[in-house]
MARMITI-414858 format. One record per atom (N, C-alpha, C): residue number from 1; atom name; z, y, x. Coordinates in pm, 1 decimal. Each point is the difference from the previous one (the first is absolute). Layout:
   k  a       up    north     east
 NUM CA        Z        Y        X
...
END
This chain:
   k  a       up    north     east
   1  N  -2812.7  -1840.0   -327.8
   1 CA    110.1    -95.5      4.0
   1  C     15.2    -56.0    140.9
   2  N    106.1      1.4     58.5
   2 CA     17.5    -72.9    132.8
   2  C     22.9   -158.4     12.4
   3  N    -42.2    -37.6     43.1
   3 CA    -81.9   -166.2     36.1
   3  C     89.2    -36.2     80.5
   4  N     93.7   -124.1    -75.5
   4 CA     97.9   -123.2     58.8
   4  C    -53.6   -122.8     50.3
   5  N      9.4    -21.1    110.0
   5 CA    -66.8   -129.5      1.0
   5  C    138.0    -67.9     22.4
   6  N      6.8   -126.8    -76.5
   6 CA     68.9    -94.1    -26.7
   6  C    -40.1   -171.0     73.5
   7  N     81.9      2.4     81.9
   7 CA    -67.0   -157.6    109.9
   7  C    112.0    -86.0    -51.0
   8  N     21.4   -111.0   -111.4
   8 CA     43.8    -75.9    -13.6
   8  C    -29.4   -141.6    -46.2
   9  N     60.0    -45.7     57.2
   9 CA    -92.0   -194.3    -10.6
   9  C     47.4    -19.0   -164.5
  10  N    108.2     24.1    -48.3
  10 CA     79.1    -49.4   -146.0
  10  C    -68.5     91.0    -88.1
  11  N    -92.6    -67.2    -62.9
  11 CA    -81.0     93.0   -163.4
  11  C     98.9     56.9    -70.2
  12  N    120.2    -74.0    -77.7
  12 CA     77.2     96.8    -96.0
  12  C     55.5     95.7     93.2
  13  N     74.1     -9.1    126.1
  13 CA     57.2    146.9     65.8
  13  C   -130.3     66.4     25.0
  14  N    -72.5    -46.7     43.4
  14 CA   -138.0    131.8      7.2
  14  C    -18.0     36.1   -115.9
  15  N    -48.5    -61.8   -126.3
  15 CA     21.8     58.1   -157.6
  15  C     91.8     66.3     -3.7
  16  N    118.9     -2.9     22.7
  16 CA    108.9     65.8    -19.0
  16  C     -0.4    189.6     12.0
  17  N     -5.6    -44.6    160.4
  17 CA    -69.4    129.8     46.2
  17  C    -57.4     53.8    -39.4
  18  N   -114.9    -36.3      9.8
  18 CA    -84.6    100.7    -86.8
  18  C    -15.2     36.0   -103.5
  19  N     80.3    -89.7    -89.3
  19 CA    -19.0     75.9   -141.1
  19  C    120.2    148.6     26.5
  20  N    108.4    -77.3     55.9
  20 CA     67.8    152.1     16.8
  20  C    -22.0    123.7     57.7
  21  N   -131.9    -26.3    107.0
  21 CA    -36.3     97.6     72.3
  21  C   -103.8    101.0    -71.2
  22  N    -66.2    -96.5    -84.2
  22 CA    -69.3     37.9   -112.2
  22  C     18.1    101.6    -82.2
  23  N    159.2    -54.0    -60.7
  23 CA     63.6    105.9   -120.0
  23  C     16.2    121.1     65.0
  24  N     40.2     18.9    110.5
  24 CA     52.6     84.8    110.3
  24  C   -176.7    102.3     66.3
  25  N    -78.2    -25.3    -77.0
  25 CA   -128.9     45.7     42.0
  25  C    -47.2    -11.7    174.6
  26  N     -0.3   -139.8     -6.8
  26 CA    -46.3    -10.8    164.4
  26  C   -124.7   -113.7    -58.8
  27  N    -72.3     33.1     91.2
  27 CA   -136.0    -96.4    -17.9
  27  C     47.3   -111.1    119.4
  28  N    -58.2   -122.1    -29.2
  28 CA     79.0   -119.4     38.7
  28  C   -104.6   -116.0     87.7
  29  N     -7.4    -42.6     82.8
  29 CA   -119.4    -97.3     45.0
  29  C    142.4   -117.2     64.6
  30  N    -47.9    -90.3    -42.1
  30 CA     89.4   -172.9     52.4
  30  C    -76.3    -90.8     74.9
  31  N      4.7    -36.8     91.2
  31 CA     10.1    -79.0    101.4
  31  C    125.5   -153.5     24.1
  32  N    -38.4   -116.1      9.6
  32 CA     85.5   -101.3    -14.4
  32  C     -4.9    -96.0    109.1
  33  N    -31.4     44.5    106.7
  33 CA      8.7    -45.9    154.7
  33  C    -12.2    151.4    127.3
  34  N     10.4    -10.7    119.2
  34 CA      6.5     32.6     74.4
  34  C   -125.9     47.2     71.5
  35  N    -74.0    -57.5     24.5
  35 CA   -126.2     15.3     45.6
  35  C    -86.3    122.0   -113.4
  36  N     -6.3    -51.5   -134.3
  36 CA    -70.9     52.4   -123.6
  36  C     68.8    174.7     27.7
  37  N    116.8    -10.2    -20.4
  37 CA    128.4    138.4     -9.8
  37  C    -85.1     66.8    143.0
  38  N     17.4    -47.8    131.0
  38 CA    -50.2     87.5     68.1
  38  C   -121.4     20.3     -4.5
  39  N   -126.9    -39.1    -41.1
  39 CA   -141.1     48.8    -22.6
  39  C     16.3     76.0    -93.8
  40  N    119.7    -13.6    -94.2
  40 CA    -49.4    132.8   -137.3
  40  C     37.6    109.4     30.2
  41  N    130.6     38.6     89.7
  41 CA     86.4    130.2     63.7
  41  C    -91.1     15.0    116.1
  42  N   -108.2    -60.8     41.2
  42 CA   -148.0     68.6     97.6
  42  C    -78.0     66.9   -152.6
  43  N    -36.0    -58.7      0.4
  43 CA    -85.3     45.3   -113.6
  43  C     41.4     71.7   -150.1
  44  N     83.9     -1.6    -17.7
  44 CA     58.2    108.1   -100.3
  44  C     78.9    105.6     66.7
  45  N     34.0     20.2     87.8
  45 CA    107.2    104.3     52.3
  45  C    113.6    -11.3    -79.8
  46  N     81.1     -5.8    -64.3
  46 CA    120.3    -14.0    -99.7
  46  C     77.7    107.6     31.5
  47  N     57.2     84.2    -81.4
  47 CA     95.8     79.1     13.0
  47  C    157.3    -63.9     68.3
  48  N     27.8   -131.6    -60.2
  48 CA    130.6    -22.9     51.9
  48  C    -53.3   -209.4    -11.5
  49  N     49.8    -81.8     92.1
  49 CA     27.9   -126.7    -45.1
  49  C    140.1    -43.7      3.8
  50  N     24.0    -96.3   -123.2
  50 CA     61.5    -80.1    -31.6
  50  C    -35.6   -139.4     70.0
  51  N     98.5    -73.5     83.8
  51 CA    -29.4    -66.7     76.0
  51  C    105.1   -129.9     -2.7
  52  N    -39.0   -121.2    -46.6
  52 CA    112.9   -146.5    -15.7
  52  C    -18.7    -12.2    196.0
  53  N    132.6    -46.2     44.8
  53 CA     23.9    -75.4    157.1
  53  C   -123.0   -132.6     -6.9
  54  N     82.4    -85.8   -126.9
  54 CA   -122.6   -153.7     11.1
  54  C    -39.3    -24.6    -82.9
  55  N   -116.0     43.1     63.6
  55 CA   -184.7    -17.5    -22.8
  55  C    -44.2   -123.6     58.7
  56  N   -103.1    -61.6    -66.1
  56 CA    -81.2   -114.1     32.2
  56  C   -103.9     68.3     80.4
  57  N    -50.9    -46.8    102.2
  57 CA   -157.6     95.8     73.0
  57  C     65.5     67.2    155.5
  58  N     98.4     47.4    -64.1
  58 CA     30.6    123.6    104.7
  58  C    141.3     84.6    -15.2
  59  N    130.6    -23.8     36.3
  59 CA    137.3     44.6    -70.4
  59  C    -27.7    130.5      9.6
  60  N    129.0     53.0    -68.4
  60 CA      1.1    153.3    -32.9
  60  C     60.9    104.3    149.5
  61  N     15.4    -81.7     64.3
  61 CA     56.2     93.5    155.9
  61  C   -122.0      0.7     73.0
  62  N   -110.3   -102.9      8.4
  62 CA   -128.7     28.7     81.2
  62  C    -79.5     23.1   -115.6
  63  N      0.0     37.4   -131.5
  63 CA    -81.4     89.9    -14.6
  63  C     36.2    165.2    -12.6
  64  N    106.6     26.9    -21.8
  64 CA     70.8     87.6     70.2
  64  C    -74.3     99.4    131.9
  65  N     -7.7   -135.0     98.9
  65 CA     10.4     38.2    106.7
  65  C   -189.8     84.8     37.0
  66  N    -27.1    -80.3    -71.9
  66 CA   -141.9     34.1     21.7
  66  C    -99.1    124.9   -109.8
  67  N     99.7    -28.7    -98.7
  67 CA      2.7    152.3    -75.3
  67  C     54.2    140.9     63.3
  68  N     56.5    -36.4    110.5
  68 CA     75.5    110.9    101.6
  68  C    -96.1     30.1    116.3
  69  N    -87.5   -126.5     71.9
  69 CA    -88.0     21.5     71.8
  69  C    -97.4     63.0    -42.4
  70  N    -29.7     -8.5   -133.2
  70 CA   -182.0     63.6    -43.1
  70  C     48.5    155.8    -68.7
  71  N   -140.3     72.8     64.7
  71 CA     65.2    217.5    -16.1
  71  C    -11.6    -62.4   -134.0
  72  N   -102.2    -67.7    -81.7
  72 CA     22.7     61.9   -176.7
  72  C    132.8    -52.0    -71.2
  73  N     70.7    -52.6     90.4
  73 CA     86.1    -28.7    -93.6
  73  C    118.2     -3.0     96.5
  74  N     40.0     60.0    120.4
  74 CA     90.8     27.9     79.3
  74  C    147.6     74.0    -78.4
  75  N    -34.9    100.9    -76.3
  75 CA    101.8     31.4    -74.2
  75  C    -24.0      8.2   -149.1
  76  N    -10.6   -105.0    -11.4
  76 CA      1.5    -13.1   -160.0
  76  C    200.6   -100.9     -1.3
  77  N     -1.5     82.9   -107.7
  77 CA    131.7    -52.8     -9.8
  77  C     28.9   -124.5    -59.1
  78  N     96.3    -88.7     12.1
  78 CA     35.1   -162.2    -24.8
  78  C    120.7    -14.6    -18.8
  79  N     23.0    -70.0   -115.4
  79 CA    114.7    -71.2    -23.9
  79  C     10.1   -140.4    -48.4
  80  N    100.3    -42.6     96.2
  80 CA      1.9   -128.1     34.8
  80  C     39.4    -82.5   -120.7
  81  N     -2.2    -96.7    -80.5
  81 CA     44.1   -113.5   -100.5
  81  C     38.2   -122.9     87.2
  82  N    132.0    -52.7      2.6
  82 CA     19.6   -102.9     60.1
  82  C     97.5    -62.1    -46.8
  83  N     22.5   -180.4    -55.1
  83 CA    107.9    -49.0    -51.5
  83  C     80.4    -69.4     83.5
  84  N     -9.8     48.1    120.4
  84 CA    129.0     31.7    133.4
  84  C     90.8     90.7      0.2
  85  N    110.6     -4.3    -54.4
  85 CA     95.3    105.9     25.7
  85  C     19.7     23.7    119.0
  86  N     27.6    -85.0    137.4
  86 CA     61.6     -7.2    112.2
  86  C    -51.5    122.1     33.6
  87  N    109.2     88.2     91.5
  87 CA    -23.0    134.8     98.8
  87  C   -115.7    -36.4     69.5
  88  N    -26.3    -76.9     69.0
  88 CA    -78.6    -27.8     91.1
  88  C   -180.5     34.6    -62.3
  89  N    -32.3    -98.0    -86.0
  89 CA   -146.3      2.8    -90.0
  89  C     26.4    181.6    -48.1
  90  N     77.5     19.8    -32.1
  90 CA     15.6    200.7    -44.1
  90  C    -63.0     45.7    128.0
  91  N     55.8    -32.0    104.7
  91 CA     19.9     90.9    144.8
  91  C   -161.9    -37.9     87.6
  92  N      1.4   -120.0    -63.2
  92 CA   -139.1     -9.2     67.2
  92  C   -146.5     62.0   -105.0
  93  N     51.0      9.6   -108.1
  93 CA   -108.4     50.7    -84.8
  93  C      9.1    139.9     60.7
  94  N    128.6     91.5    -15.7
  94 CA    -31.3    148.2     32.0
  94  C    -72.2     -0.3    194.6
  95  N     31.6    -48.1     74.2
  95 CA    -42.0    -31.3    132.9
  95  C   -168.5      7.9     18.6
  96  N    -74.3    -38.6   -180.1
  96 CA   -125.5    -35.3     68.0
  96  C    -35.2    109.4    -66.5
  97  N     50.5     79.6    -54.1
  97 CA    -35.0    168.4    -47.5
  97  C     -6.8     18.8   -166.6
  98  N     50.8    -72.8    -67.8
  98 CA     69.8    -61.5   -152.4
  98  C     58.8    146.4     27.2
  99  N    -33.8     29.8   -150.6
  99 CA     71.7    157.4    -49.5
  99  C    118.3     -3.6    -53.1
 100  N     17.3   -137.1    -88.2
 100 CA    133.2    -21.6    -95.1
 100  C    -21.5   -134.3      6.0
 101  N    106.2    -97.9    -88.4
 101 CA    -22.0   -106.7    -38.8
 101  C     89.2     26.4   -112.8
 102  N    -33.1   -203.5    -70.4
 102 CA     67.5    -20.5   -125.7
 102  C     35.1    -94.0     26.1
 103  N    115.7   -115.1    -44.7
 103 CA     20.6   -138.3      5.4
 103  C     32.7    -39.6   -132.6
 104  N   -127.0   -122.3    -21.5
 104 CA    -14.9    -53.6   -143.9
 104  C    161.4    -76.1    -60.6
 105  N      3.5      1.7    -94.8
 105 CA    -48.4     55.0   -105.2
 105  C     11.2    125.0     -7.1
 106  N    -61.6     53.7    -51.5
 106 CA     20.0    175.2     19.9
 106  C    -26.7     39.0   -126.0
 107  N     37.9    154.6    -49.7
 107 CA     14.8     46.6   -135.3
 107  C   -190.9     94.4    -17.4
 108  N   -105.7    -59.5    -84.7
 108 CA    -54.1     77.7      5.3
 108  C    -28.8    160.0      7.7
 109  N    111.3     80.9    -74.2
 109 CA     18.2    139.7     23.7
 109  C     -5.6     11.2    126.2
 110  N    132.6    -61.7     64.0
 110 CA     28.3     64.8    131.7
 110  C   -119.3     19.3     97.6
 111  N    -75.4   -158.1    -43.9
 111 CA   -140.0     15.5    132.3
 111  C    -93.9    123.5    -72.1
 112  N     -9.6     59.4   -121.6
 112 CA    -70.0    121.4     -1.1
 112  C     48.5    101.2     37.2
 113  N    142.9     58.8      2.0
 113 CA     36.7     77.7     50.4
 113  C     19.7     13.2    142.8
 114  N     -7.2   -141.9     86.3
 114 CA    -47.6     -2.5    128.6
 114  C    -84.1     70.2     48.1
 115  N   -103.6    -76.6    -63.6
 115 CA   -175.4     82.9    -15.5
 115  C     29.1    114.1     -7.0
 116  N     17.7     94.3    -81.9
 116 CA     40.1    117.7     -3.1
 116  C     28.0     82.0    105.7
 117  N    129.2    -62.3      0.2
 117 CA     37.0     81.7    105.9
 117  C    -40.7    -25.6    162.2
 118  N    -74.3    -99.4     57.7
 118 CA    -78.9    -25.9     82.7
 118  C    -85.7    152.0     14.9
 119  N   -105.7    -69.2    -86.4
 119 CA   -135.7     84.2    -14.7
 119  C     86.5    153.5    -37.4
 120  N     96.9     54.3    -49.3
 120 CA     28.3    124.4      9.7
 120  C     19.4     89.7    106.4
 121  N     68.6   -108.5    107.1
 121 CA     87.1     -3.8    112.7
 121  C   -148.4     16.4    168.4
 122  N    -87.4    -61.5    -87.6
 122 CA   -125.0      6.7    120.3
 122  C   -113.1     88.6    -46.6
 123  N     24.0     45.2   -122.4
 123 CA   -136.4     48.2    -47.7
 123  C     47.2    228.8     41.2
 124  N    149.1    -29.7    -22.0
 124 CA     13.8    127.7     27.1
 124  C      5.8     82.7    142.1
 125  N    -44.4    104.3     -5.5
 125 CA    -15.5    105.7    122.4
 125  C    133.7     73.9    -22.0
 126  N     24.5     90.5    141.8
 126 CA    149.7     40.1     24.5
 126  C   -127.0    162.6     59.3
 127  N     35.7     67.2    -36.3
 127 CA    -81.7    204.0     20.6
 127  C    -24.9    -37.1    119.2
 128  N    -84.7     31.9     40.8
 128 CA   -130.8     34.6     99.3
 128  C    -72.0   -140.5     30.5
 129  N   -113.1     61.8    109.5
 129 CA    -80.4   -135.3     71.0
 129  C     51.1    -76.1     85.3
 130  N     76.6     94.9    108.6
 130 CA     19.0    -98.4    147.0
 130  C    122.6     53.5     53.4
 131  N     92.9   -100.1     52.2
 131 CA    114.7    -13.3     -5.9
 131  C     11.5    -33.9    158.3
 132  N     80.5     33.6    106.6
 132 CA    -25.8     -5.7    132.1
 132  C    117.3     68.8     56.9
 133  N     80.8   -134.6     53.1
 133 CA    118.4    -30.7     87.8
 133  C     17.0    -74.3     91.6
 134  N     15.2     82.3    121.8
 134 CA    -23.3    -78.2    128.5
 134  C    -88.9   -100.0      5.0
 135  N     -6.7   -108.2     56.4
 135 CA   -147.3    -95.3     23.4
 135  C    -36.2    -51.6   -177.3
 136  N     62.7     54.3   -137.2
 136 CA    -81.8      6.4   -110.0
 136  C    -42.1     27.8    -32.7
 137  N   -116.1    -18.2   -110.2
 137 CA   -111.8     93.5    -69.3
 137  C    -19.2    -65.5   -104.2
 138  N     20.4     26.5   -119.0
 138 CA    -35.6    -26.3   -117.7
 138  C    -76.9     64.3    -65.2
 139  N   -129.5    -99.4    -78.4
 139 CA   -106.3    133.3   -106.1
 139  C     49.6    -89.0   -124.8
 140  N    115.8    100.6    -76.7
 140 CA     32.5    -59.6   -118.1
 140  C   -165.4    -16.8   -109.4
 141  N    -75.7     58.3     30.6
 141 CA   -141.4    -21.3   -128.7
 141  C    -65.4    -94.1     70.3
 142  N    -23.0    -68.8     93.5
 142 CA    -36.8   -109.4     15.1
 142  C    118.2   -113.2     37.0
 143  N    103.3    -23.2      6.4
 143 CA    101.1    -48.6    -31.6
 143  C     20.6    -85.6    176.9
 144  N    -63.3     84.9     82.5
 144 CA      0.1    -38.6    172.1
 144  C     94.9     30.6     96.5
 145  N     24.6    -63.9     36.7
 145 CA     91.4     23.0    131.6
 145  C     -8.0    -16.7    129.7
 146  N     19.8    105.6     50.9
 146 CA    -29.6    -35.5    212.6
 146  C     81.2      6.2     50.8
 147  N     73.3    -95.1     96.9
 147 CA     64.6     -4.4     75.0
 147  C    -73.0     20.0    142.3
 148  N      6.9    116.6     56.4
 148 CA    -17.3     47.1    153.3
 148  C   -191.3     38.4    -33.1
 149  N    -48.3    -11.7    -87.7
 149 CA   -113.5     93.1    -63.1
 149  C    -74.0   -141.3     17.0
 150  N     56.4   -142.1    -50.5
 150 CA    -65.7    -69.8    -27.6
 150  C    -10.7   -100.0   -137.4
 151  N    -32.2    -20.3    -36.8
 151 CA     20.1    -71.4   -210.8
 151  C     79.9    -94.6     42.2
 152  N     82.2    -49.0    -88.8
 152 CA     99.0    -81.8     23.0
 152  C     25.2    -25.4   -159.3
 153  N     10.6   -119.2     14.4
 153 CA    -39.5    -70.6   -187.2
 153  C    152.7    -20.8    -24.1
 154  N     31.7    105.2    -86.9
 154 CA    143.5    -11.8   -105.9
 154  C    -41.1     -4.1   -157.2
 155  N     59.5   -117.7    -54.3
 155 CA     24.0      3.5   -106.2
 155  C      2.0    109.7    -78.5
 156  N    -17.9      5.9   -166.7
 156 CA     29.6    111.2    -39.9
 156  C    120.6     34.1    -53.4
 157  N    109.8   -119.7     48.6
 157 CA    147.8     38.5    -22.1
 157  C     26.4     27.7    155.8
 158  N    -44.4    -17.7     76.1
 158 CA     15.2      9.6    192.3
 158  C     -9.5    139.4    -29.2
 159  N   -129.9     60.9    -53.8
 159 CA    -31.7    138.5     13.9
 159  C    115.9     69.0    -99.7
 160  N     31.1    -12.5    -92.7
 160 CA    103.0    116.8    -87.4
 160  C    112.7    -15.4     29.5
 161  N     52.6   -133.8     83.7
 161 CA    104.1     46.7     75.4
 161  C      0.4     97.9     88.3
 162  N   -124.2    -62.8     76.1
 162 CA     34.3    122.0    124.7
 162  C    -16.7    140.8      4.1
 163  N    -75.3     41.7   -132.9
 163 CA    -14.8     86.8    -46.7
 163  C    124.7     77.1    -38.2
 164  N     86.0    -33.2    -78.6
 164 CA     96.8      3.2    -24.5
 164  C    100.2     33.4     71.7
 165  N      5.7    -74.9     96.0
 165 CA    115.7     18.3    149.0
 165  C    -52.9    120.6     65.8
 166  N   -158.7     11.1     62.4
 166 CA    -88.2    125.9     57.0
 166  C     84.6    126.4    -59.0
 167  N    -41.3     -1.3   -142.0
 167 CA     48.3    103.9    -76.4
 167  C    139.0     74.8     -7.1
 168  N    119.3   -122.1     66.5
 168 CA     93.5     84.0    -14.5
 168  C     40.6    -67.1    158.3
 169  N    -34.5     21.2     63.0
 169 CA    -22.8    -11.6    163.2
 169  C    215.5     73.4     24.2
 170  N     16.5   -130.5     55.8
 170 CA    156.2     15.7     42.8
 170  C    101.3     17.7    -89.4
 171  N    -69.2    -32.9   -138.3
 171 CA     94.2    -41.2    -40.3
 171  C     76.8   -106.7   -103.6
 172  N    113.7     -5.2     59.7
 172 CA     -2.0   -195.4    -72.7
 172  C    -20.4    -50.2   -111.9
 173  N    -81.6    -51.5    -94.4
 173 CA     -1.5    -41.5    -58.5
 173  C     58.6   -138.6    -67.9
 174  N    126.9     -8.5    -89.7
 174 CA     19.2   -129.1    -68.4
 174  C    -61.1   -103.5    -37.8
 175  N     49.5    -73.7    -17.3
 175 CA    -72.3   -132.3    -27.7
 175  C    -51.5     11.9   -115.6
 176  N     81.2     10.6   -130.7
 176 CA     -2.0     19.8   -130.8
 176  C   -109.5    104.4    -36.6
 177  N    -57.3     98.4     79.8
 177 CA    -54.4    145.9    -25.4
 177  C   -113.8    -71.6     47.6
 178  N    -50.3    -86.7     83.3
 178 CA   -116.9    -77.8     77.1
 178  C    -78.4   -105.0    -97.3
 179  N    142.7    -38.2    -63.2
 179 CA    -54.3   -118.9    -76.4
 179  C    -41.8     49.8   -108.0
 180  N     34.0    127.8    -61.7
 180 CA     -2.7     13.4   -124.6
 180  C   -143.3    128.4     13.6
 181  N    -28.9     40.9    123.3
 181 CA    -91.0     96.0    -43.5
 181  C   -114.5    -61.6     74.6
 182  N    -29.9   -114.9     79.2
 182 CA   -107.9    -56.2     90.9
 182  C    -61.6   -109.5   -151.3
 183  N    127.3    -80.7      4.9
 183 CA    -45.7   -157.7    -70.3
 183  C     63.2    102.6   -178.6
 184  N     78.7     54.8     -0.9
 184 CA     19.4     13.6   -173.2
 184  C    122.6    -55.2    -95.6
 185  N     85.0   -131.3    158.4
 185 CA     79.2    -44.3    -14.5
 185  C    148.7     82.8    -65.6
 186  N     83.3    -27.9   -105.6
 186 CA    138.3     82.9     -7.4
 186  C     39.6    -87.5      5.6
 187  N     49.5    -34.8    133.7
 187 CA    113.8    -86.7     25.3
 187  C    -29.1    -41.5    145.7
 188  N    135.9    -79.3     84.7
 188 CA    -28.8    -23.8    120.1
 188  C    -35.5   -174.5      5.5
 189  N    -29.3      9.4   -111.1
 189 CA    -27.6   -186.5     19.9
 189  C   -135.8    -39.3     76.9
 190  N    -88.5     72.3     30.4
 190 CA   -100.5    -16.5     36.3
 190  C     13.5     36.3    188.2
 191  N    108.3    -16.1     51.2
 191 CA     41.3    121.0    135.4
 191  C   -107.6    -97.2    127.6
 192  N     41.1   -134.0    -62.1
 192 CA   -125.9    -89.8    117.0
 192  C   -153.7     24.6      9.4
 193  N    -65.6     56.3   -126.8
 193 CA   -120.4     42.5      5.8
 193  C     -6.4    129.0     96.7
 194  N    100.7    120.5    -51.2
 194 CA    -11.7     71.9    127.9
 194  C     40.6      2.1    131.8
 195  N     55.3   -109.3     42.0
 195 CA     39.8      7.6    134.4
 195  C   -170.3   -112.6     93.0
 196  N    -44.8    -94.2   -116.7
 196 CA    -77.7    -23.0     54.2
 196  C   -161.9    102.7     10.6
 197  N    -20.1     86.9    -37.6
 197 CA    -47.3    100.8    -13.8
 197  C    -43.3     27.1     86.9
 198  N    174.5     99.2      6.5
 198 CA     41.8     19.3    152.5
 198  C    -44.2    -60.7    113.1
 199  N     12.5   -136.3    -36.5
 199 CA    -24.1    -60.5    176.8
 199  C   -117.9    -18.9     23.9
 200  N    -93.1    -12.4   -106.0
 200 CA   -166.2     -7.8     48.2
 200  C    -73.1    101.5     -7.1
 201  N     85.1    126.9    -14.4
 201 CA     -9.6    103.9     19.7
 201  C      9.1     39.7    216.2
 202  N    116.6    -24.1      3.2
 202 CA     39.9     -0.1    145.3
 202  C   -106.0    -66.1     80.4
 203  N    -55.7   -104.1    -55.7
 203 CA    -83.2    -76.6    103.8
 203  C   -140.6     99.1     -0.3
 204  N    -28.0     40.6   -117.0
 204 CA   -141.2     66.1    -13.0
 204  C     21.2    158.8     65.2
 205  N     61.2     65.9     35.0
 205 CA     52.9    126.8     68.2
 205  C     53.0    -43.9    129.8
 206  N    -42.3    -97.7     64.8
 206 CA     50.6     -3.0    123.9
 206  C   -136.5     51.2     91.4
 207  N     36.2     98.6    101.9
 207 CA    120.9     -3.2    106.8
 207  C     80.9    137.3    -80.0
 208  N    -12.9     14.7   -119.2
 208 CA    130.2    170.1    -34.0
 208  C     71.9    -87.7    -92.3
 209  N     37.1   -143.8    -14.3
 209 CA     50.1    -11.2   -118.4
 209  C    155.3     75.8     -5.9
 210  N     17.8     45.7    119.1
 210 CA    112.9     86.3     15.5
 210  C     25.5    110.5    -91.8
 211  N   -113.7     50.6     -9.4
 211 CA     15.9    107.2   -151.6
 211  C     55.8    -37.8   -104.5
 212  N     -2.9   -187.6    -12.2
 212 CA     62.5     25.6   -139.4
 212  C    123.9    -54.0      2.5
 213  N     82.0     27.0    -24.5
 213 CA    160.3     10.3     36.0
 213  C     87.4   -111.0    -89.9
 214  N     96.8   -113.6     -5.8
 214 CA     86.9     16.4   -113.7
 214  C    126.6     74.8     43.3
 215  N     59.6     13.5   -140.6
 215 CA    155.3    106.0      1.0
 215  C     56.4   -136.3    -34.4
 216  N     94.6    -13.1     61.8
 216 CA     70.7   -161.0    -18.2
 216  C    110.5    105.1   -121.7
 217  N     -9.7    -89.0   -119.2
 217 CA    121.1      1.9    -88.8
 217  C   -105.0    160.2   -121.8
 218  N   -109.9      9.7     13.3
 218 CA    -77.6     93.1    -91.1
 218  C   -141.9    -32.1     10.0
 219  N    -55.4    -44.9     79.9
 219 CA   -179.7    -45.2    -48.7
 219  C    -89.7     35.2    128.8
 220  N    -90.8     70.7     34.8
 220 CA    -93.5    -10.0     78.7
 220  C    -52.3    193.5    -20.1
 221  N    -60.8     36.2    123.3
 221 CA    -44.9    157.6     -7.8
 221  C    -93.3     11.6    119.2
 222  N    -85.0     46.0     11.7
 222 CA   -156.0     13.9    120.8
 222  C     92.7    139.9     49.8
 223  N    -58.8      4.1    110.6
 223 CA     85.7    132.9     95.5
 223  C   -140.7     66.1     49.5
 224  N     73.8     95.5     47.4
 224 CA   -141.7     63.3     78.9
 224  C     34.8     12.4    143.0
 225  N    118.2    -29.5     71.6
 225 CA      7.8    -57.6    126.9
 225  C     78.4    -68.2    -17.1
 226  N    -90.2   -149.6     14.0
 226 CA    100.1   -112.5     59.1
 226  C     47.6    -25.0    126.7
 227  N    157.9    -65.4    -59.3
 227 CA    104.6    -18.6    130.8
 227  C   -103.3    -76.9    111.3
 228  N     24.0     23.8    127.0
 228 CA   -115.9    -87.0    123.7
 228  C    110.7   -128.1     30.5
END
């Protein structure tokens, strides 16, 4: 069974969770501060966390942040819970390497089929080992990436994008075709998650972030010579 860890301060939404994650055959560990949540994702490894913004101990963007600093749990995947709608709390959750989010109240299904499709979306391999375009190198079985033959820490939605783009090298890819085969999304309502993606994408590929291109008025495509 793959292991959710659940970091939320509110007992019935953490109950919540987990009983649904439960029915859904996921084994479940809860956490109800910040500090507690990050000693258990050291020490349990978790397949995916479920993660509230405010936490008592320690909020959900610096623990985030420090679940991104440590290798055992660098790409373990996260989705954010936050009863902030505003763009901004979204934009800064995906910024600190947040895989998805939700904004409460939220429909229990949907956050399992999140899960789902998260952990589907990172757990799968694309045919062969190593993948290598201009200053890239990808070992899809250890889920690594080098930029200029050095590790460079991408997410595991950072990595199946770029995977993705690698793969069909020059050519453009839609927005709608990005959203729906990276994140799982059918629909373009989600278009701010991928553009911010995108941009902390650009910062982590610099000095080539030139490879990765947008098509103004169709989506984004990696080249294999970028314009100088």
């Amino acid at each position: 069974m793959q292991k959710i860890l659940i970091i939320e301060d509110e007992a019935d939404i953490a109950e919540l969770i987990s009983f649904n994650l439960q029915r859904n055959q996921f084994e479940t560990i809860i956490a109800h501060d910040g500090l507690d949540g990050l000693n258990k994702a050291m020490s349990i490894e978790p397949d995916l966390i479920v993660l509230d913004l405010m936490l008592p101990g320690m909020d959900g963007i610096n623990v985030n942040k420090e679940l991104k600093r440590d290798p055992r749990t660098r790409n373990t995947p996260v989705i954010m819970l936050t009863a902030k709608a505003q763009t901004e709390d979204r934009i800064t959750g995906l910024e600190t390497g947040a895989d998805d989010y939700l904004t409460k109240p939220f429909s229990p299904k949907e956050l399992v089929l999140r899960v789902q499709a998260v952990l589907k979306r990172t757990t799968t391999k694309s045919s062969g080992t190593v993948l290598e375009l201009g200053p890239f190198k990808f070992d899809k079985n250890s889920l690594s990436f080098y930029l200029d033959g050095q590790l460079e820490d991408l997410t595991s939605t950072e990595f199946k994008l770029m995977i993705f783009l690698c793969e069909r090298v020059n050519a453009p890819q839609d927005r709608s075709t990005l959203l729906k085969e990276v994140w799982g999304y059918s629909d373009d309502v989600h278009s701010r998650t991928l553009d911010t993606h995108m941009k902390r994408l650009r910062k982590k590929l610099e000095p080539h972030a030139n490879y990765l291109e947008t098509v103004r008025g169709v989506g984004y495509r990696i080249v294999d010579t970028p314009a100088n």
